[in-house]
Kinemage of the C-alpha trace (Angstrom):
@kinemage 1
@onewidth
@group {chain A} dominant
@subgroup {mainchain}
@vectorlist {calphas} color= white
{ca unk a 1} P 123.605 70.030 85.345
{ca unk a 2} L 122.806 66.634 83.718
{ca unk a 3} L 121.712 68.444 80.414
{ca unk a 4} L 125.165 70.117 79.960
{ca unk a 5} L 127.019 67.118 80.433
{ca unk a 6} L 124.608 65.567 77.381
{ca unk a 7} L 125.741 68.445 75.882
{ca unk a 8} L 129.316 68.062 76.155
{ca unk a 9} L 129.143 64.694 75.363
{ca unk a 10} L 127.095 65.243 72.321
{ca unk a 11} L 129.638 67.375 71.182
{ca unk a 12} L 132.322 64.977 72.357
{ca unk a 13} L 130.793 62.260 69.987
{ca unk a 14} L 130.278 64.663 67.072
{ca unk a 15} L 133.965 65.669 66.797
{ca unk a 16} L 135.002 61.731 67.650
{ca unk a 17} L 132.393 61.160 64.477
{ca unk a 18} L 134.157 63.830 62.452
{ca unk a 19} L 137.858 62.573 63.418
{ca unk a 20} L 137.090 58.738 62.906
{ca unk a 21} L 133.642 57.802 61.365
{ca unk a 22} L 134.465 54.222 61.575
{ca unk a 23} L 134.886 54.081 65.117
{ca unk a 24} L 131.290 55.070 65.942
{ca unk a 25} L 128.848 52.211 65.724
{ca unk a 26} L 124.534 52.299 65.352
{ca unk a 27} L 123.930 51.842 69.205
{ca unk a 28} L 126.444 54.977 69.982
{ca unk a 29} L 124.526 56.970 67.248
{ca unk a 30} L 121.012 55.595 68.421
{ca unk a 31} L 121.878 56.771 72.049
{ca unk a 32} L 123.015 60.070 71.050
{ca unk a 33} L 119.749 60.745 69.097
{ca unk a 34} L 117.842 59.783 72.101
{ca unk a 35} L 120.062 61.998 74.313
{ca unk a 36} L 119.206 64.695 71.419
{ca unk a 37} L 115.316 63.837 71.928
{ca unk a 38} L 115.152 63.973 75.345
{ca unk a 39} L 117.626 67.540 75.713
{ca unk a 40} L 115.095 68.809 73.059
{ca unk a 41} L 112.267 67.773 75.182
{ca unk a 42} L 113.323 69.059 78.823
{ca unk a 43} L 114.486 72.460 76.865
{ca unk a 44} L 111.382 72.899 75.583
{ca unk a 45} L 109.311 72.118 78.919
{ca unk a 46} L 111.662 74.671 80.800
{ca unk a 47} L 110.698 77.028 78.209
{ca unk a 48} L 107.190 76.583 78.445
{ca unk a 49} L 107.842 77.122 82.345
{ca unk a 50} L 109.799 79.924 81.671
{ca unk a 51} L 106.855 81.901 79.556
{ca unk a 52} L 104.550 80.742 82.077
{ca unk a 53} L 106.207 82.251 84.870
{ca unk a 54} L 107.255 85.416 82.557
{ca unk a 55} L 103.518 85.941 81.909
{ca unk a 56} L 102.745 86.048 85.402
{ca unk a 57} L 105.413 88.350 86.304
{ca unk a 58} L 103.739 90.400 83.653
{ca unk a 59} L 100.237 90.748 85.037
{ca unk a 60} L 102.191 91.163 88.565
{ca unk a 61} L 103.910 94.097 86.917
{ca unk a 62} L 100.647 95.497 85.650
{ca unk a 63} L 98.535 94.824 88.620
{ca unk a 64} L 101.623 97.002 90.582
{ca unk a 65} L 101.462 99.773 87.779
{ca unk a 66} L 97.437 99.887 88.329
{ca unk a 67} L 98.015 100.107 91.830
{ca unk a 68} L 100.971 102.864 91.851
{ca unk a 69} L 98.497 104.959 89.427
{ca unk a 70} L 95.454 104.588 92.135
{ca unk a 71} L 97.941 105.626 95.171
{ca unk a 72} L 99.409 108.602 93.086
{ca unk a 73} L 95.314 109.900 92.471
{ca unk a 74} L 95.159 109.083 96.379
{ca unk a 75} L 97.904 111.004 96.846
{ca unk a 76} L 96.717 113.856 94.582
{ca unk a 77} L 93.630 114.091 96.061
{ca unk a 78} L 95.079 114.267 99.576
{ca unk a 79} L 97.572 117.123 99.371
{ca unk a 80} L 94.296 119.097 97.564
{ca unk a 81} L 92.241 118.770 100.028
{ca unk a 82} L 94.917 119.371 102.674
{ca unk a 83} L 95.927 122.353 100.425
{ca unk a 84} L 92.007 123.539 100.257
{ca unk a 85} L 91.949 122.962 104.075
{ca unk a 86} L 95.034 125.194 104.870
{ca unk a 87} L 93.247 127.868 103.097
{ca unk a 88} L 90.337 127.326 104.567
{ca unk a 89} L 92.387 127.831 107.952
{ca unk a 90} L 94.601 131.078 106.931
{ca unk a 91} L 91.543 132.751 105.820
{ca unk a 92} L 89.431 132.108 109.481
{ca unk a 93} L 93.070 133.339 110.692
{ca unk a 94} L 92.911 136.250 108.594
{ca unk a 95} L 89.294 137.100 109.512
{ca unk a 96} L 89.937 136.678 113.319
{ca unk a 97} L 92.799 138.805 112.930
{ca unk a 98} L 91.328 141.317 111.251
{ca unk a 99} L 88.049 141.134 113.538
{ca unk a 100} L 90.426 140.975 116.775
{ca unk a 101} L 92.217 144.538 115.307
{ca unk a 102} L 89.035 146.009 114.426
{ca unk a 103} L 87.753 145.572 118.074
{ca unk a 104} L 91.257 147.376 119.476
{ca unk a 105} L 93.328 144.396 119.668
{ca unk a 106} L 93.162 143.980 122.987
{ca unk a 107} L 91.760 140.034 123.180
{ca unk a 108} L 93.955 139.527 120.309
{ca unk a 109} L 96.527 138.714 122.727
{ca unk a 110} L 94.417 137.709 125.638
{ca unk a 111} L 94.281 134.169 126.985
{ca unk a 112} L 90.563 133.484 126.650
C-alpha cells in the first residue's frame, strides 16, 4: 500500500535525521510533514469509513436478533398449537375407541 511505504520512509528519514542531522535539508523536512498530513488525513477518512460501516453492521446485527426473536415466538406458537391439536386428535381417538368397544367392537375393525 502507498501509505506503508510513507510509512517506511518516514521512518527511514527519522533515523537518517537521528544518525546525521546535517544531512537533512528544509525541503526533505517540509515533504515529510506533508507526507505526515496527508497519512494523518487518509487514516482518519478510513476510520470514519470504518465506524460507518461498523454502525451498519450493528443495526444489521440487531435487525437479525429482532428477527431470530419473532421466528423463535413463531416457532413457539407453532409446536403449541400443533401440540393442542395432537390432543385434540388422541382424545377423538380415545372417544371413538371407547364408543367403538362400548358398541361390541365389531366396526372397530371394520372397513367402513
Amino acid at each position: 500500500m502507498a501509505m506503508d511505504q510513507g510509512l517506511e520512509d518516514l521512518e527511514a528519514f527519522l533515523r537518517r535525521l537521528e544518525s546525521d542531522p546535517e544531512s537533512v535539508d528544509v525541503r526533505a523536512l517540509v515533504d515529510l510533514i506533508r507526507a505526515f498530513y496527508q497519512w494523518m488525513v487518509t487514516s482518519s477518512i478510513r476510520l470514519r469509513m470504518l465506524e460507518e460501516r461498523m454502525a451498519e453492521l450493528e443495526e444489521a446485527r440487531y435487525r437479525m436478533e429482532e428477527r431470530l426473536a419473532q421466528l423463535e415466538a413463531e416457532f413457539e406458537e407453532m409446536r403449541r398449537r400443533h401440540e393442542e391439536s395432537l390432543a385434540s386428535m388422541q382424545a377423538l381417538i380415545l372417544q371413538r375407541l371407547g364408543w367403538a368397544l362400548a358398541q361390541g367392537g365389531g366396526s372397530l375393525f371394520s372397513l367402513n
